[in-house]
Residue frames as qw, qx, qy, qz and C-alpha x, y, z in Angstrom:
[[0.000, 0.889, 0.458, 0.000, 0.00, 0.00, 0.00],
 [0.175, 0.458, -0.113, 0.864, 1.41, 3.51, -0.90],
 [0.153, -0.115, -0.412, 0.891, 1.51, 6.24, 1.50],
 [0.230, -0.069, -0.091, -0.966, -0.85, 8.39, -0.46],
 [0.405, -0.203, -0.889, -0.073, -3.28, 4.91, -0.25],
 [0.461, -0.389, -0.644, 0.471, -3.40, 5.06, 3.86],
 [0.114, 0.000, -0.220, 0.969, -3.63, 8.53, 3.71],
 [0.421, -0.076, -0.490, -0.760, -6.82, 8.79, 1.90],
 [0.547, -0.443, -0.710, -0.020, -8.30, 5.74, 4.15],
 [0.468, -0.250, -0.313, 0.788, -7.33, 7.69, 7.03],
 [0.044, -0.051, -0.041, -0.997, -9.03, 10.81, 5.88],
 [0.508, -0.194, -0.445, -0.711, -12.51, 9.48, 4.52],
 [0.788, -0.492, -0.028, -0.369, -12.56, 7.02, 7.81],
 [0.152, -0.709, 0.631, -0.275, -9.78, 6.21, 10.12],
 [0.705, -0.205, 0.588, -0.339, -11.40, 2.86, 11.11],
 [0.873, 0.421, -0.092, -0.230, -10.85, 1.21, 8.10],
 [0.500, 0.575, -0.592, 0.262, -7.48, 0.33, 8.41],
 [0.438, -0.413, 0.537, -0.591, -8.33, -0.19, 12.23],
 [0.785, 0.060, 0.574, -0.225, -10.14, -3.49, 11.73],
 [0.228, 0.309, -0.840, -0.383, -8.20, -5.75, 8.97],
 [0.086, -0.031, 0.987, -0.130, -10.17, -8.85, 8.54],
 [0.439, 0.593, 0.635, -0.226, -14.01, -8.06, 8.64],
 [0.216, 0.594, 0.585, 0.509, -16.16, -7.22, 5.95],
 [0.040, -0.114, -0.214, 0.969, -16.45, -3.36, 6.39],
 [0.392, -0.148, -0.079, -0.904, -19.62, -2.88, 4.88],
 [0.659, -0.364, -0.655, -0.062, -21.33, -5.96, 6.37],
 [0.540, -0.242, -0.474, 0.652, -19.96, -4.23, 9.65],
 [0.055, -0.868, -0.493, -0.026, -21.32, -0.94, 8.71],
 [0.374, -0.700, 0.068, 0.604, -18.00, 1.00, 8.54],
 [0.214, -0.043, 0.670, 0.710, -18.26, 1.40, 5.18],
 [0.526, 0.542, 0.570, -0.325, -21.66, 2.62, 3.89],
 [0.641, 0.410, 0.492, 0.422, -22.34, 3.90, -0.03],
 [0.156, -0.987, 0.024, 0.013, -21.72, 7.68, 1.07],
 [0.499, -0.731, 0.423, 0.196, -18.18, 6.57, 2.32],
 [0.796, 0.118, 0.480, 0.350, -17.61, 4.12, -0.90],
 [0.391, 0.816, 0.201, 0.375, -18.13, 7.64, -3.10],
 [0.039, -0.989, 0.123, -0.076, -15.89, 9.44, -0.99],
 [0.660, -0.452, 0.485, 0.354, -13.27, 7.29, -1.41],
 [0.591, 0.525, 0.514, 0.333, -13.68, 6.73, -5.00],
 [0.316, 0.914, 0.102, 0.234, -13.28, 10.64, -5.14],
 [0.508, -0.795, 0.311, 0.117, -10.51, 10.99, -2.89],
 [0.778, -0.169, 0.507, 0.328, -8.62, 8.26, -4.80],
 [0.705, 0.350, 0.287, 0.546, -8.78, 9.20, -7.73],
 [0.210, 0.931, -0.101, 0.282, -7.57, 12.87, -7.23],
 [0.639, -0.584, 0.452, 0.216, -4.91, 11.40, -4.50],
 [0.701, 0.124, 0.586, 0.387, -3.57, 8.54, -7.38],
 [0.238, 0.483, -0.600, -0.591, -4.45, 10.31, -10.78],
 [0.287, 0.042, 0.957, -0.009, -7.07, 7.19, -11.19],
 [0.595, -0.044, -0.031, -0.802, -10.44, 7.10, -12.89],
 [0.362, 0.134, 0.918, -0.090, -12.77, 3.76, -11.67],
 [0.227, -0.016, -0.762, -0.606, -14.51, 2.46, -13.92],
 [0.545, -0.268, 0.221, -0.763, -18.20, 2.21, -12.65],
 [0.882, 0.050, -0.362, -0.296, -18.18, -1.42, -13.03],
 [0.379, 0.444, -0.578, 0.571, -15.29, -1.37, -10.75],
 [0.275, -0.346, 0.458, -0.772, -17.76, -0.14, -8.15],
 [0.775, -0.186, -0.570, -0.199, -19.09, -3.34, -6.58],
 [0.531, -0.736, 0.305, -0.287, -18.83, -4.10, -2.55],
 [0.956, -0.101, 0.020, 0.273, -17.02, -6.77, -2.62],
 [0.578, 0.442, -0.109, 0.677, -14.13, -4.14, -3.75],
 [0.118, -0.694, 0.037, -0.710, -14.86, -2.11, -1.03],
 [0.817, -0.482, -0.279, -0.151, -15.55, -4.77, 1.68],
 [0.585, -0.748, 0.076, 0.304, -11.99, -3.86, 3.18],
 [0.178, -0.842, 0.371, 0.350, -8.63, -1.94, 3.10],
 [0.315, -0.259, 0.815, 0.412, -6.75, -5.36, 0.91],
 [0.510, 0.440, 0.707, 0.214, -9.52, -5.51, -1.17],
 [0.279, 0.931, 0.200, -0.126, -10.14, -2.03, -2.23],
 [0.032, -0.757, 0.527, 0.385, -5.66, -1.70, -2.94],
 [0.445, 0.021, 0.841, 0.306, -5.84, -4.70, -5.16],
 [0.454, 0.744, 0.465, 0.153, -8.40, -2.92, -7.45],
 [0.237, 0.954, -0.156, -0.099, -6.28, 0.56, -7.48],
 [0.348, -0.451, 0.704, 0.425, -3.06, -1.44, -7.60],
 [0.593, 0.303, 0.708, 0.234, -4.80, -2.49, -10.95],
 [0.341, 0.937, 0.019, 0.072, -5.37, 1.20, -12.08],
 [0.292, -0.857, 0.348, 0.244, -1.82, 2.03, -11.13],
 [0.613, -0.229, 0.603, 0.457, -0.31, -0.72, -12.60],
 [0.556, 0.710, 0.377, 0.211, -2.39, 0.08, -16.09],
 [0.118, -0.956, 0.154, 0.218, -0.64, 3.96, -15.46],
 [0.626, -0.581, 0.488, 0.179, 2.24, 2.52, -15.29],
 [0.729, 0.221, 0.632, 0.138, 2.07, 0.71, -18.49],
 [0.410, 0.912, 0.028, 0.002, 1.05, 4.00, -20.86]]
C-alpha cells in the first residue's frame, strides 16, 4: 500500500485500516456515502479514474480488497 493509499483511508474514515479482517460494509463502517468518498478521494490522491463497473462491494468490503483494485489502475498507469 502507498503512502498516499493510507492517507486517503485515514481521511474518509480512520477505522478502516483499524479493523483488517471483517467485511467493512457488512460491519457498517463502510456505507455507499463513504464508498463515493473514497472513489473521489482516490482518484484525485492517485491520478485514477474507476470504472463504474469497478464499483461493486465486494471491492470495497476492506482496506486489501479495495488496494488490489487501485493497484490495478496504477499498474495500467504505469504501463502507458
Amino acid at each position: 500500500m502507498t503512502q498516499e493509499f493510507i492517507d486517503v483511508l485515514n481521511k474518509v474514515n480512520p477505522e478502516i485500516l483499524d479493523n483488517p479482517g471483517i467485511d467493512l460494509i457488512e460491519e457498517g463502517l463502510v456505507d455507499s456515502l463513504c464508498v463515493m468518498d473514497l472513489i473521489d478521494e482516490l482518484e484525485m490522491a492517485l491520478g485514477i479514474d474507476f470504472d463504474p463497473y469497478d464499483v461493486m462491494p465486494e471491492n470495497f468490503a476492506s482496506a486489501e480488497a479495495l488496494w488490489e483494485l487501485v493497484s490495478r489502475y496504477l499498474g495500467a498507469l504505469a504501463e502507458l
